[in-house]
LUMDREN-505105 format. One record per atom (N, C-alpha, C, CB): x, y, z; atom name; residue number from 1. Coordinates in Angstrom, 3 decimals, padded with zeros to 6 digits, always signed. Glycine has a CB too. Example, Ala and Ser with C-alpha at 12.3 -4.5 7.8 and 13.67 -1.06 7.14 Angstrom:
2
<site u="+013.190" v="-005.690" w="+007.800" atom="N" nr="1"/>
<site u="+012.300" v="-004.500" w="+007.800" atom="CA" nr="1"/>
<site u="+013.200" v="-003.300" w="+007.800" atom="C" nr="1"/>
<site u="+011.308" v="-004.473" w="+009.046" atom="CB" nr="1"/>
<site u="+012.850" v="-002.250" w="+007.080" atom="N" nr="2"/>
<site u="+013.670" v="-001.060" w="+007.140" atom="CA" nr="2"/>
<site u="+012.900" v="+000.030" w="+007.870" atom="C" nr="2"/>
<site u="+014.084" v="-000.598" w="+005.725" atom="CB" nr="2"/>
//
This chain:
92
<site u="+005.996" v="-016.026" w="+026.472" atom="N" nr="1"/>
<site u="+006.434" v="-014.826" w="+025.779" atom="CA" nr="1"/>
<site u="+006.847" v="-015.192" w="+024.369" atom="C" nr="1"/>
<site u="+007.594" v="-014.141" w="+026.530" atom="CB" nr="1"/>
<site u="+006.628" v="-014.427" w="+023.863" atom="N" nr="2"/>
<site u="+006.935" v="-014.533" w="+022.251" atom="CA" nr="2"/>
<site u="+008.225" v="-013.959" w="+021.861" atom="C" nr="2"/>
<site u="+005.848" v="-013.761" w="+021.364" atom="CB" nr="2"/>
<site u="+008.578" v="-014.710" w="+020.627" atom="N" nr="3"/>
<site u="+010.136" v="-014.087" w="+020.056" atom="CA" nr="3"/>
<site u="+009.733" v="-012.779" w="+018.872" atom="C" nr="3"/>
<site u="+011.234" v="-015.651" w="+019.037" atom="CB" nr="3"/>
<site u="+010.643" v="-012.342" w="+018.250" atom="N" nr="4"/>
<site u="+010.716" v="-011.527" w="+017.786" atom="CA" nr="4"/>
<site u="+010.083" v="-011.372" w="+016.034" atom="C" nr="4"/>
<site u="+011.890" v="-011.393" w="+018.162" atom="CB" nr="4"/>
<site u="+010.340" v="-013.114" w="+015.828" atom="N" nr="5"/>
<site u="+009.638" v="-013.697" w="+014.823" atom="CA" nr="5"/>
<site u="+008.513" v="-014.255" w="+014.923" atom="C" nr="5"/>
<site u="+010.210" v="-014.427" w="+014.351" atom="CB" nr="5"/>
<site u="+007.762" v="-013.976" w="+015.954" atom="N" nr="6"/>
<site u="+006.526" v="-014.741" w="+016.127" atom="CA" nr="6"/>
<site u="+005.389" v="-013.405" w="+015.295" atom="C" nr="6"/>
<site u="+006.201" v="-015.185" w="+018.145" atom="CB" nr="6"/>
<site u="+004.418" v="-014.034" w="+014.770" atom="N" nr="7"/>
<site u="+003.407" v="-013.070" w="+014.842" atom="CA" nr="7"/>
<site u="+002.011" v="-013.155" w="+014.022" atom="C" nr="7"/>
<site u="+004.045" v="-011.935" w="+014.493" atom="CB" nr="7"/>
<site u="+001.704" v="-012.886" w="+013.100" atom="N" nr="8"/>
<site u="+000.314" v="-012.860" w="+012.562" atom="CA" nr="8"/>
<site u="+000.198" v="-014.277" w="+011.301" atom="C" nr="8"/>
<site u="+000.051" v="-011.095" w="+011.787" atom="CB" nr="8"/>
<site u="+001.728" v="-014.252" w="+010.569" atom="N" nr="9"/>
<site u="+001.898" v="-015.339" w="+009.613" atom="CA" nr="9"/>
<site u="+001.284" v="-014.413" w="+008.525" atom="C" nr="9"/>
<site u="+001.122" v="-016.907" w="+009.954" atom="CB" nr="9"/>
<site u="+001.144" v="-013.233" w="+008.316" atom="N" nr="10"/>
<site u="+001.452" v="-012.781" w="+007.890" atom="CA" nr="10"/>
<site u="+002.396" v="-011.902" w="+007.298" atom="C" nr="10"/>
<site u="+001.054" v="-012.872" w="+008.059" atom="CB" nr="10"/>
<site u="+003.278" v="-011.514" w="+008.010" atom="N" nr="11"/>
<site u="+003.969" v="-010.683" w="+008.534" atom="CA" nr="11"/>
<site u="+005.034" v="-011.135" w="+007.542" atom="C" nr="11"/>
<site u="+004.128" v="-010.691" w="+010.067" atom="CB" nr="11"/>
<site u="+005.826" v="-012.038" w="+007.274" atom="N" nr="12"/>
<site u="+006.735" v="-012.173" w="+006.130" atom="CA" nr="12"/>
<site u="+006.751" v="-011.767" w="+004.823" atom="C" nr="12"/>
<site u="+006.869" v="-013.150" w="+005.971" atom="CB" nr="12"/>
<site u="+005.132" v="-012.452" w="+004.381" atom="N" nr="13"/>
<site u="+005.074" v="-012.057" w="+003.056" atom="CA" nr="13"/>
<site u="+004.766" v="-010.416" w="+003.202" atom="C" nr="13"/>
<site u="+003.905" v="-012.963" w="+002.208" atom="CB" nr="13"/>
<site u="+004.188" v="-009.816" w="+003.801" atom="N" nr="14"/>
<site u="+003.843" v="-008.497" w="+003.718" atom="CA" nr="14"/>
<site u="+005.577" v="-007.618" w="+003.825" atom="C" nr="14"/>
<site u="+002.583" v="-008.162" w="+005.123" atom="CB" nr="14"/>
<site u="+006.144" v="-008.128" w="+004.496" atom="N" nr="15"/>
<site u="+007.305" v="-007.656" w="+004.566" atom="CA" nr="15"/>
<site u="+008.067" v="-007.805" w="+003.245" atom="C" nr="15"/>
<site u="+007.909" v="-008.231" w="+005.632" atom="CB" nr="15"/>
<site u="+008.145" v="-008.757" w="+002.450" atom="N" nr="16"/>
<site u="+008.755" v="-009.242" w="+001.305" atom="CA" nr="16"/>
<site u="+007.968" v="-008.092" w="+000.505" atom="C" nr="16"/>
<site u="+008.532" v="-010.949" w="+000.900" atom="CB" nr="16"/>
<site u="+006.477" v="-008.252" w="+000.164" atom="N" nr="17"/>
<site u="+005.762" v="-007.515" w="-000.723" atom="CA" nr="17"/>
<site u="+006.525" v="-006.001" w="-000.594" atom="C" nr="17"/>
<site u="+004.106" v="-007.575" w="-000.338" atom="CB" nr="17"/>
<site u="+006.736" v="-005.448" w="+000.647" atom="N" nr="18"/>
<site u="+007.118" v="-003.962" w="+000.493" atom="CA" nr="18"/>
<site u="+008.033" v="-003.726" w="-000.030" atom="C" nr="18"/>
<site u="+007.273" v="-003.280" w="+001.429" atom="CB" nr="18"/>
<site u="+009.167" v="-004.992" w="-000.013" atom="N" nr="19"/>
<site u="+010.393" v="-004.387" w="+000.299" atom="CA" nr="19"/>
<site u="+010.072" v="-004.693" w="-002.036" atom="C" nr="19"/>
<site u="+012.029" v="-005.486" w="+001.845" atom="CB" nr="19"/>
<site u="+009.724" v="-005.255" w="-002.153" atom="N" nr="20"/>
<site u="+009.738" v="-005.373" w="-003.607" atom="CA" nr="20"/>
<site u="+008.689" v="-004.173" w="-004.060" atom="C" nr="20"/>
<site u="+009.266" v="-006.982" w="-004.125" atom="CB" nr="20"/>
<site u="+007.904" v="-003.975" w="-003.782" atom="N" nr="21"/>
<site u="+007.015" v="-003.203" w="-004.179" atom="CA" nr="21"/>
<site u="+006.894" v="-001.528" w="-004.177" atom="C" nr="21"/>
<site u="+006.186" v="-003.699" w="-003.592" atom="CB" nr="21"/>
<site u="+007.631" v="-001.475" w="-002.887" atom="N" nr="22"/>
<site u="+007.719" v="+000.100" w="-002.766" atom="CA" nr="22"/>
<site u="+008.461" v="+000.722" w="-003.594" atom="C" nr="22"/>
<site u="+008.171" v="+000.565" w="-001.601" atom="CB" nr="22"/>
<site u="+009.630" v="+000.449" w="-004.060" atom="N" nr="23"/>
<site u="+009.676" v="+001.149" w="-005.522" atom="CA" nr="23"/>
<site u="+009.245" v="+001.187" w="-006.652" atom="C" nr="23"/>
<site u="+010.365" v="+001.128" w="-005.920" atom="CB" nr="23"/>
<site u="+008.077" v="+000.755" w="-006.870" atom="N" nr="24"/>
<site u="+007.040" v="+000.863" w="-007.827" atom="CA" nr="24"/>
<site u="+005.934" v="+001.605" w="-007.269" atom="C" nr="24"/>
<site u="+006.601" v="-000.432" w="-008.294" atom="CB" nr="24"/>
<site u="+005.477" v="+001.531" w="-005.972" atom="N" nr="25"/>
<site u="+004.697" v="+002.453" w="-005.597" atom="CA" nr="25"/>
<site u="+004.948" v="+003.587" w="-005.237" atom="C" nr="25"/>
<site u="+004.173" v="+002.145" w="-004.927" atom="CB" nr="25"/>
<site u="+006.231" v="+004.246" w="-005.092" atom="N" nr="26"/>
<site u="+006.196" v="+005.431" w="-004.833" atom="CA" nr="26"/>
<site u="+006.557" v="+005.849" w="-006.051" atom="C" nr="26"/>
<site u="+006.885" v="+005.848" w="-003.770" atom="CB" nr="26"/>
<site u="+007.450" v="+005.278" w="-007.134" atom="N" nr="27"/>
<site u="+007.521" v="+005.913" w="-008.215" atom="CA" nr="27"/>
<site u="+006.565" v="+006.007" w="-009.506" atom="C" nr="27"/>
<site u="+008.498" v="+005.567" w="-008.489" atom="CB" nr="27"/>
<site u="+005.120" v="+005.224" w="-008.997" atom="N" nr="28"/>
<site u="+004.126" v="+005.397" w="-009.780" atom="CA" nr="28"/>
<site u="+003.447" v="+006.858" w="-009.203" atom="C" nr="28"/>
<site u="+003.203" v="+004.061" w="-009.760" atom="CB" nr="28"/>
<site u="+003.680" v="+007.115" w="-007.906" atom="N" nr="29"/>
<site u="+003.026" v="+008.368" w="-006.951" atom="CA" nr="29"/>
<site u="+003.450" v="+009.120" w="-007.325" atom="C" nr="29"/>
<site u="+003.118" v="+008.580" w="-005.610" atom="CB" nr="29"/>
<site u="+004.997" v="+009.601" w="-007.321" atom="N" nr="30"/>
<site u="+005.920" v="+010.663" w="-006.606" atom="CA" nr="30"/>
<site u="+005.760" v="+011.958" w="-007.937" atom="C" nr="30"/>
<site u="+007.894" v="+009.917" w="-006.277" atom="CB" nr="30"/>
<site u="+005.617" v="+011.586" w="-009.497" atom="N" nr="31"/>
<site u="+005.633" v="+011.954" w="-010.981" atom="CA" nr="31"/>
<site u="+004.107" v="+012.615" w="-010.850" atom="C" nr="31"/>
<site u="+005.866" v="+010.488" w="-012.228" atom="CB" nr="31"/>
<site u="+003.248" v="+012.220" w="-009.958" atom="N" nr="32"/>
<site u="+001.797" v="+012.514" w="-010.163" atom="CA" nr="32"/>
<site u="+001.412" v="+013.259" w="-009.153" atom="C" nr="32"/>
<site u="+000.919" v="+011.379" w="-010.261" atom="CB" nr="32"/>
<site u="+002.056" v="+013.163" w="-008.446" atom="N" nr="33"/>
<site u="+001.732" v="+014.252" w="-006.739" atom="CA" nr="33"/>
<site u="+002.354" v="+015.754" w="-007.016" atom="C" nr="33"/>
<site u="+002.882" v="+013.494" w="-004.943" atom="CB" nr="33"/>
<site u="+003.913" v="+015.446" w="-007.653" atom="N" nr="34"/>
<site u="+004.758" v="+016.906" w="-007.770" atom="CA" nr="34"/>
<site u="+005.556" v="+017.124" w="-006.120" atom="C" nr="34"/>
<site u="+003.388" v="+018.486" w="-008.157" atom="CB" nr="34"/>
<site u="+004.613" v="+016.076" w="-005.718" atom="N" nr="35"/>
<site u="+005.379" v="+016.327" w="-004.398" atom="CA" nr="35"/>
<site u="+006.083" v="+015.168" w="-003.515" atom="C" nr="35"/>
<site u="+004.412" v="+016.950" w="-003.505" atom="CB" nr="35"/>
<site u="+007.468" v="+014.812" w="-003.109" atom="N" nr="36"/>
<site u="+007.875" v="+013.962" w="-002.368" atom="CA" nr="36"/>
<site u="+007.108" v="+013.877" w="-000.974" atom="C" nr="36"/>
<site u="+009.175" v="+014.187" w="-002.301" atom="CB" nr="36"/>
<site u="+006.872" v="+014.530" w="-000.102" atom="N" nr="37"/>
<site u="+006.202" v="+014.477" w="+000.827" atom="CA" nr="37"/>
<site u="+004.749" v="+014.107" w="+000.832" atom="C" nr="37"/>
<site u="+006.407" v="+015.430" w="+001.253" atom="CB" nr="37"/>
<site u="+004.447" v="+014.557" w="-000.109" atom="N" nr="38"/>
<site u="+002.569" v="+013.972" w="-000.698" atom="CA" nr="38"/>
<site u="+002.791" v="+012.517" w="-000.786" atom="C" nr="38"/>
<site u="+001.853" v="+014.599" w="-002.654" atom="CB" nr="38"/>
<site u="+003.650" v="+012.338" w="-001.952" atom="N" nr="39"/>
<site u="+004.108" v="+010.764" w="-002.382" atom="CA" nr="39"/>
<site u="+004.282" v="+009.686" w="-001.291" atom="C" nr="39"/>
<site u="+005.545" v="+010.787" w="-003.088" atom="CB" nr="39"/>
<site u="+005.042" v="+010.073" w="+000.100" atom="N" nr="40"/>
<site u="+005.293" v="+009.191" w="+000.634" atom="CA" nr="40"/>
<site u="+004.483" v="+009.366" w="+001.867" atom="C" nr="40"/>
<site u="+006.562" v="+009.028" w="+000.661" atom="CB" nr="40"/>
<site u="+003.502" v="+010.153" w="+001.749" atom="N" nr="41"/>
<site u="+002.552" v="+010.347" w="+002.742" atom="CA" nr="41"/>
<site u="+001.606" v="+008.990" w="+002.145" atom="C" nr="41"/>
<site u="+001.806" v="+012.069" w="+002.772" atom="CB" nr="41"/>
<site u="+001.036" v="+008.937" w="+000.532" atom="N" nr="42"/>
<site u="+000.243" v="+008.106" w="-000.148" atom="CA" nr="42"/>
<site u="+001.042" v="+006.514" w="-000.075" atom="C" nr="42"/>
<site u="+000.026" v="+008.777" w="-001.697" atom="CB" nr="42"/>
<site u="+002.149" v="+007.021" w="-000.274" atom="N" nr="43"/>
<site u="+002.818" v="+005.353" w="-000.047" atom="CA" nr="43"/>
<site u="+002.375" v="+004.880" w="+001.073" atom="C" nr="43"/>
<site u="+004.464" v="+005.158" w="+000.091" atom="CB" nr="43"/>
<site u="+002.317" v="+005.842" w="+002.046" atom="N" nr="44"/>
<site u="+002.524" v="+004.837" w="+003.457" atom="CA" nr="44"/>
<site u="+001.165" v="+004.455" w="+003.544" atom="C" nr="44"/>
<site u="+003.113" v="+005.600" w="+005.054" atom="CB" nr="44"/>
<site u="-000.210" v="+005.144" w="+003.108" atom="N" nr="45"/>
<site u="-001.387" v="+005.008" w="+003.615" atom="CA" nr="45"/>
<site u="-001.539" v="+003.426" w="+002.511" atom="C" nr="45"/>
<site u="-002.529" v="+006.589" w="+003.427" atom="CB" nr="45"/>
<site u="-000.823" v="+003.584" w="+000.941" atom="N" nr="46"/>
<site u="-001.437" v="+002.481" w="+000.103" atom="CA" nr="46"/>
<site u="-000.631" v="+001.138" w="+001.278" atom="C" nr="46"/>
<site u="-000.811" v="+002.553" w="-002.006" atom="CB" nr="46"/>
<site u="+000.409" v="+000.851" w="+001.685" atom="N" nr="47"/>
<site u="+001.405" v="-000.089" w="+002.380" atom="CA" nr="47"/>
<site u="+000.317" v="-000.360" w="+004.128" atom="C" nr="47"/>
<site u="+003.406" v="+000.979" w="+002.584" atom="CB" nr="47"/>
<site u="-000.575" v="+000.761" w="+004.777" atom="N" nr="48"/>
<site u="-000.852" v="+000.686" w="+005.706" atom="CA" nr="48"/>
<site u="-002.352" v="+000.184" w="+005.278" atom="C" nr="48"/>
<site u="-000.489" v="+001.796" w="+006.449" atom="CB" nr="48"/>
<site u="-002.939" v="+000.152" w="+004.426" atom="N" nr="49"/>
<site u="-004.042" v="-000.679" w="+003.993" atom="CA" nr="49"/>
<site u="-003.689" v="-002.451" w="+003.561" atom="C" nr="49"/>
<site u="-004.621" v="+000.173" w="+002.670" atom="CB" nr="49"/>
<site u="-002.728" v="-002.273" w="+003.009" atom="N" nr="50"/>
<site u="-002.552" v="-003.616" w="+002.801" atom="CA" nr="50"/>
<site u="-002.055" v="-004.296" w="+004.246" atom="C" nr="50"/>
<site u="-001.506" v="-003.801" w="+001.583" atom="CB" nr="50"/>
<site u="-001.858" v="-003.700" w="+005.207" atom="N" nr="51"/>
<site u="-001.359" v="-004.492" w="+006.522" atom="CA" nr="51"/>
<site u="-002.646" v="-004.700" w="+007.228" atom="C" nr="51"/>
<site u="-000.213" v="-003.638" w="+007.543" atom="CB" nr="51"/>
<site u="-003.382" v="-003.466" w="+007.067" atom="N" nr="52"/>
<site u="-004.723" v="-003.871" w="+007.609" atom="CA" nr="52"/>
<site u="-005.852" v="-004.910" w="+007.009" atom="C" nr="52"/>
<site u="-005.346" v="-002.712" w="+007.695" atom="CB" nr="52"/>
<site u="-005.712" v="-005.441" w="+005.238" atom="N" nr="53"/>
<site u="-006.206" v="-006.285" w="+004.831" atom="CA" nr="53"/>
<site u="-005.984" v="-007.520" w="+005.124" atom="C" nr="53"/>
<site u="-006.169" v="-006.129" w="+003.976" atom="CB" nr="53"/>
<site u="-003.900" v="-007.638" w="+005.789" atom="N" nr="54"/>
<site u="-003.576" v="-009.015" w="+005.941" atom="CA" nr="54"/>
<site u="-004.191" v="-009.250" w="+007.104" atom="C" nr="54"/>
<site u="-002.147" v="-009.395" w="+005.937" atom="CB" nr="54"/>
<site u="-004.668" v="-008.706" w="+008.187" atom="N" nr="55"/>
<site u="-005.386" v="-008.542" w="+009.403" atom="CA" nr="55"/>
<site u="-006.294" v="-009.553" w="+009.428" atom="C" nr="55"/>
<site u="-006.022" v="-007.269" w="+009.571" atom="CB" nr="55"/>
<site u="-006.942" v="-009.357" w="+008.112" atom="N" nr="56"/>
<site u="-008.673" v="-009.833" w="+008.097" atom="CA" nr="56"/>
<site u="-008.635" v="-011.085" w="+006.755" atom="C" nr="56"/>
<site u="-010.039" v="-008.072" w="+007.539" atom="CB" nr="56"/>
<site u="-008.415" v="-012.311" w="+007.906" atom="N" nr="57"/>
<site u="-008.726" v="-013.364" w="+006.978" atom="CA" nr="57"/>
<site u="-007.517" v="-013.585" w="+005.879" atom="C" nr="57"/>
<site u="-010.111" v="-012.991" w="+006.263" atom="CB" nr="57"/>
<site u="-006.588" v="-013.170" w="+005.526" atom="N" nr="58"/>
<site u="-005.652" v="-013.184" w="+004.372" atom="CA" nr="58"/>
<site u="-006.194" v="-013.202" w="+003.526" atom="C" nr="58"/>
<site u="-004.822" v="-014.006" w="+004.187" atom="CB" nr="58"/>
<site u="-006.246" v="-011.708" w="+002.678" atom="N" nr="59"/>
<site u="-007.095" v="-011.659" w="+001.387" atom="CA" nr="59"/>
<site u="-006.449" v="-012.145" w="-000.084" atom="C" nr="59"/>
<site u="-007.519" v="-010.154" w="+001.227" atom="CB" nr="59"/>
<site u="-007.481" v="-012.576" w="-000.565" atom="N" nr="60"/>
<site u="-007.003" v="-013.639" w="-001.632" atom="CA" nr="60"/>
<site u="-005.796" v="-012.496" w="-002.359" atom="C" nr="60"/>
<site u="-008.545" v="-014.313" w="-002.912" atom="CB" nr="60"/>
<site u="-006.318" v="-010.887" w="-002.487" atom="N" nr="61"/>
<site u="-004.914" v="-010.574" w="-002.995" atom="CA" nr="61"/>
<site u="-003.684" v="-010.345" w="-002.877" atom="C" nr="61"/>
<site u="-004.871" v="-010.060" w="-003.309" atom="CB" nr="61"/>
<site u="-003.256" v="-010.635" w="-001.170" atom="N" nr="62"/>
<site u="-002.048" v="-010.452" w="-000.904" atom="CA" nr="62"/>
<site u="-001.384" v="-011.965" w="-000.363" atom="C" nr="62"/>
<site u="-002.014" v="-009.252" w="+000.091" atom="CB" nr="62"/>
<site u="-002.460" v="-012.957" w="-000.743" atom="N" nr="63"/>
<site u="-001.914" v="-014.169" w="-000.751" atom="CA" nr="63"/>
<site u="-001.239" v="-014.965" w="-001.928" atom="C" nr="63"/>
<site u="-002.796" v="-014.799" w="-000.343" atom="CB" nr="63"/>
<site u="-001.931" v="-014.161" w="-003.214" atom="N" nr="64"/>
<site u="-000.856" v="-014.142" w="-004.654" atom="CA" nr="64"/>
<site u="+000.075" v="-013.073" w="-004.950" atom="C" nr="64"/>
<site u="-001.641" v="-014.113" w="-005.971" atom="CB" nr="64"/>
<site u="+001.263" v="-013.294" w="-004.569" atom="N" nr="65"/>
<site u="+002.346" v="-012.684" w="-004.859" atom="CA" nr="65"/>
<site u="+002.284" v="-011.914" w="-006.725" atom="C" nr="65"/>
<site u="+003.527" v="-013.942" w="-004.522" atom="CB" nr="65"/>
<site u="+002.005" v="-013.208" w="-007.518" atom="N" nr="66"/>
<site u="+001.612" v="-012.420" w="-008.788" atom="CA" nr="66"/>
<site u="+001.015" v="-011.253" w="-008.805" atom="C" nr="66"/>
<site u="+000.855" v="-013.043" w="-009.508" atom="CB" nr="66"/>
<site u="-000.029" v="-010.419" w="-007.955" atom="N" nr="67"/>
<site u="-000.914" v="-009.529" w="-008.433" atom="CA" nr="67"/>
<site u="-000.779" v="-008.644" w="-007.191" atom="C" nr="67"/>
<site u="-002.381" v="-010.105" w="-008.851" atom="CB" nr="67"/>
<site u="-000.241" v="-008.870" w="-006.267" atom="N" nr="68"/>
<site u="+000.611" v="-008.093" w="-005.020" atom="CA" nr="68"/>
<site u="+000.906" v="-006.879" w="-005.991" atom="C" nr="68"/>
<site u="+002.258" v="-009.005" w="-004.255" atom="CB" nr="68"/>
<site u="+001.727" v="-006.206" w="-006.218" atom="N" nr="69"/>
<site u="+002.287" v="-004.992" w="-006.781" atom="CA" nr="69"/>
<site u="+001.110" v="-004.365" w="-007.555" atom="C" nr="69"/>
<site u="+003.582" v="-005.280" w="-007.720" atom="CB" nr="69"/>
<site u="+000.396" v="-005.212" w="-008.142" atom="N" nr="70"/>
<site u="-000.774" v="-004.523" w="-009.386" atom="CA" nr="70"/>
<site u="-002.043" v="-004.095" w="-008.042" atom="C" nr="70"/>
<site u="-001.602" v="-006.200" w="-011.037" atom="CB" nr="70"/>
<site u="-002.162" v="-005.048" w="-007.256" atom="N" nr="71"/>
<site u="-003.402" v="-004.146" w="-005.965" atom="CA" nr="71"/>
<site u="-002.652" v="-003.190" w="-005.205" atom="C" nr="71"/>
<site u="-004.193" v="-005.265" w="-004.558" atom="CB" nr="71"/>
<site u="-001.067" v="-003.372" w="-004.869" atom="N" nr="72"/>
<site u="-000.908" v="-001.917" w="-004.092" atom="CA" nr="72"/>
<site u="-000.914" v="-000.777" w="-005.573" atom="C" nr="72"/>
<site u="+000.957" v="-001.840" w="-002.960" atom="CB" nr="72"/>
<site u="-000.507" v="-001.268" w="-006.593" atom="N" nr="73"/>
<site u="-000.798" v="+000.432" w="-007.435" atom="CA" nr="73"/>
<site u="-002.256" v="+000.787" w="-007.880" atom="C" nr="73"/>
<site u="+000.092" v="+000.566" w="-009.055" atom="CB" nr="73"/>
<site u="-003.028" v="-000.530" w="-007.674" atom="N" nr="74"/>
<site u="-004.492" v="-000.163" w="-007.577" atom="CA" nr="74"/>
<site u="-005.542" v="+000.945" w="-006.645" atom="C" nr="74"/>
<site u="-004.892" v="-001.290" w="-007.306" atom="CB" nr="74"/>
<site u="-004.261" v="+000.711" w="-004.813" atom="N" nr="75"/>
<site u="-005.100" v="+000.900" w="-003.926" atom="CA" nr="75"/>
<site u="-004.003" v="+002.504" w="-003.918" atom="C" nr="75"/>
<site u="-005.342" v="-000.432" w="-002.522" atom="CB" nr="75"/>
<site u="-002.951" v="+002.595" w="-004.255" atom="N" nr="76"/>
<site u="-002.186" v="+003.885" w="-004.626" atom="CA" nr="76"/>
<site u="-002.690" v="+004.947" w="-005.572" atom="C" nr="76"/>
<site u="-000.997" v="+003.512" w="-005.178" atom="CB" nr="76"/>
<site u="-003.432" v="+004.925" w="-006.690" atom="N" nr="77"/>
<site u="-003.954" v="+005.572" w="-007.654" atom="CA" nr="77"/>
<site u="-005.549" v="+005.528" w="-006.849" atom="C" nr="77"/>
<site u="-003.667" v="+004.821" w="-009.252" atom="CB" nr="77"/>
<site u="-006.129" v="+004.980" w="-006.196" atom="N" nr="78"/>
<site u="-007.440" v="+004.943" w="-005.296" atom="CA" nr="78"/>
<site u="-007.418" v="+006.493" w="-004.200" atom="C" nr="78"/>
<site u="-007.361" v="+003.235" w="-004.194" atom="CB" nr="78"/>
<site u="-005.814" v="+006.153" w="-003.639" atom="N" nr="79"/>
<site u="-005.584" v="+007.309" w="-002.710" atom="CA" nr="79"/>
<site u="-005.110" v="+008.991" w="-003.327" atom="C" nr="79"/>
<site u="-004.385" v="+006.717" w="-001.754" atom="CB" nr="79"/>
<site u="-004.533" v="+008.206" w="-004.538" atom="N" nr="80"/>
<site u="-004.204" v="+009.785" w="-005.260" atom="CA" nr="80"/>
<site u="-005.203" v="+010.863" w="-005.495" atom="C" nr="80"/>
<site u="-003.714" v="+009.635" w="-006.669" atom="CB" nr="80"/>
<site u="-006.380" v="+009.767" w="-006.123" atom="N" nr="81"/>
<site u="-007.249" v="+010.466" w="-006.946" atom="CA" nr="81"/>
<site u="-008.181" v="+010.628" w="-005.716" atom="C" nr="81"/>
<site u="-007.819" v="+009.706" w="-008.375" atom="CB" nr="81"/>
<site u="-008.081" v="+010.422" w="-004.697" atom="N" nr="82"/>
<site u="-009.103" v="+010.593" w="-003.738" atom="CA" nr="82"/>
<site u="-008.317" v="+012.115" w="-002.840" atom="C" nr="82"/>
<site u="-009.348" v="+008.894" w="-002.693" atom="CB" nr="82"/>
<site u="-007.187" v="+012.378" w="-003.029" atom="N" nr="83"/>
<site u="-006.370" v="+013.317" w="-002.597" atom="CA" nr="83"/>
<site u="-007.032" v="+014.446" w="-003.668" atom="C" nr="83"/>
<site u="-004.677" v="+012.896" w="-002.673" atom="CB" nr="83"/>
<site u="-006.898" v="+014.080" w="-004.785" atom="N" nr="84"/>
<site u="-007.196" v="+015.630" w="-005.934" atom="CA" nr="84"/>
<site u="-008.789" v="+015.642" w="-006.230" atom="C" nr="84"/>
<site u="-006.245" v="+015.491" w="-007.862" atom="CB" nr="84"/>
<site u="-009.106" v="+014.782" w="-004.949" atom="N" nr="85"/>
<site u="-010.927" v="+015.014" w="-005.603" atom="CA" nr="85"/>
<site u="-011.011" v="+015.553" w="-003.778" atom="C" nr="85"/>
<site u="-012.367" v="+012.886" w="-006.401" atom="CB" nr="85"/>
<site u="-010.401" v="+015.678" w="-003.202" atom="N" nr="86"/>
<site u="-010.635" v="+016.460" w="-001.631" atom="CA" nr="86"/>
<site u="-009.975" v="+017.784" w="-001.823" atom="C" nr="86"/>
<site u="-009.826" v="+015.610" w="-000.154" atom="CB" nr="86"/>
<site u="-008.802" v="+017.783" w="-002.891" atom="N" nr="87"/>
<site u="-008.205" v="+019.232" w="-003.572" atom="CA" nr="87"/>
<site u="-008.696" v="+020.484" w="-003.772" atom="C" nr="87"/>
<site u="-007.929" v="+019.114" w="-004.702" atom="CB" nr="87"/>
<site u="-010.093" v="+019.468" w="-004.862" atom="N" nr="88"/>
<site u="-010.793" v="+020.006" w="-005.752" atom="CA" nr="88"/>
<site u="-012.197" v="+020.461" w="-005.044" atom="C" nr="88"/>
<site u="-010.889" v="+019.049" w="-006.895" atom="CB" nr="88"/>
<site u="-012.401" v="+020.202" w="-003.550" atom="N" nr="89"/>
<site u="-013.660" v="+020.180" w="-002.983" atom="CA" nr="89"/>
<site u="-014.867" v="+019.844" w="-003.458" atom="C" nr="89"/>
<site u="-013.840" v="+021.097" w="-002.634" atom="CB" nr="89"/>
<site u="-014.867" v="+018.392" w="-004.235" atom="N" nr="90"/>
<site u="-015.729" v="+017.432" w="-004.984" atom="CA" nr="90"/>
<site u="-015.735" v="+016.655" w="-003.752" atom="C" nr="90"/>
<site u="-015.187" v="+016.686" w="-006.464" atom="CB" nr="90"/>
<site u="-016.868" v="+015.931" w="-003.522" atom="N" nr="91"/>
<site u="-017.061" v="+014.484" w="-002.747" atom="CA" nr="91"/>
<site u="-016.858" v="+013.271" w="-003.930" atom="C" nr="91"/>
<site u="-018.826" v="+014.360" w="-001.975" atom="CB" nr="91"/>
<site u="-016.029" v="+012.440" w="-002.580" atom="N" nr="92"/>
<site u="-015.738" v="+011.168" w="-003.695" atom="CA" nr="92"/>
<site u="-016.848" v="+010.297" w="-004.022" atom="C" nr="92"/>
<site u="-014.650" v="+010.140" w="-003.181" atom="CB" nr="92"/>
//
């Protein structure tokens, strides 16, 4: 049986990344949505992609802490604009 700290080896740094990062990602969102509930609907999906990237192989970008914050507001402005182009009934 496993402890409570056991797990992917990922799981630290991804934890560190949020806890630094999420206030930059929701406050790059929250000014551009108009909406708190939009905002932290997009936070969670940009934070739930990056858990699913640490999944697969540890991708070179969440294995540099340097550029950690610049790919979640990469993959955050990815989900925004993919929100106001499903708005707008455009295909992305």
């Amino acid at each position: 049986m496993g402890t409570e700290g056991e797990g992917t080896g990922a799981e630290a740094p991804l934890a560190a990344l949020y806890h630094r990062a999420l206030p930059q990602v929701y406050g790059y969102l929250l000014p551009r949505c108009g909406s708190a509930v939009l905002a932290e609907d997009l936070t969670a999906e940009t934070f739930m992609a990056a858990v699913a990237a640490a999944g697969r192989d540890c991708p070179p970008e969440l294995s540099r802490s340097l550029h950690a914050t610049e790919t979640l507001l990469v993959r955050a402005r990815a989900a925004l604009r993919r929100v106001y182009e499903e708005g707008e009934g455009r295909d992305a």
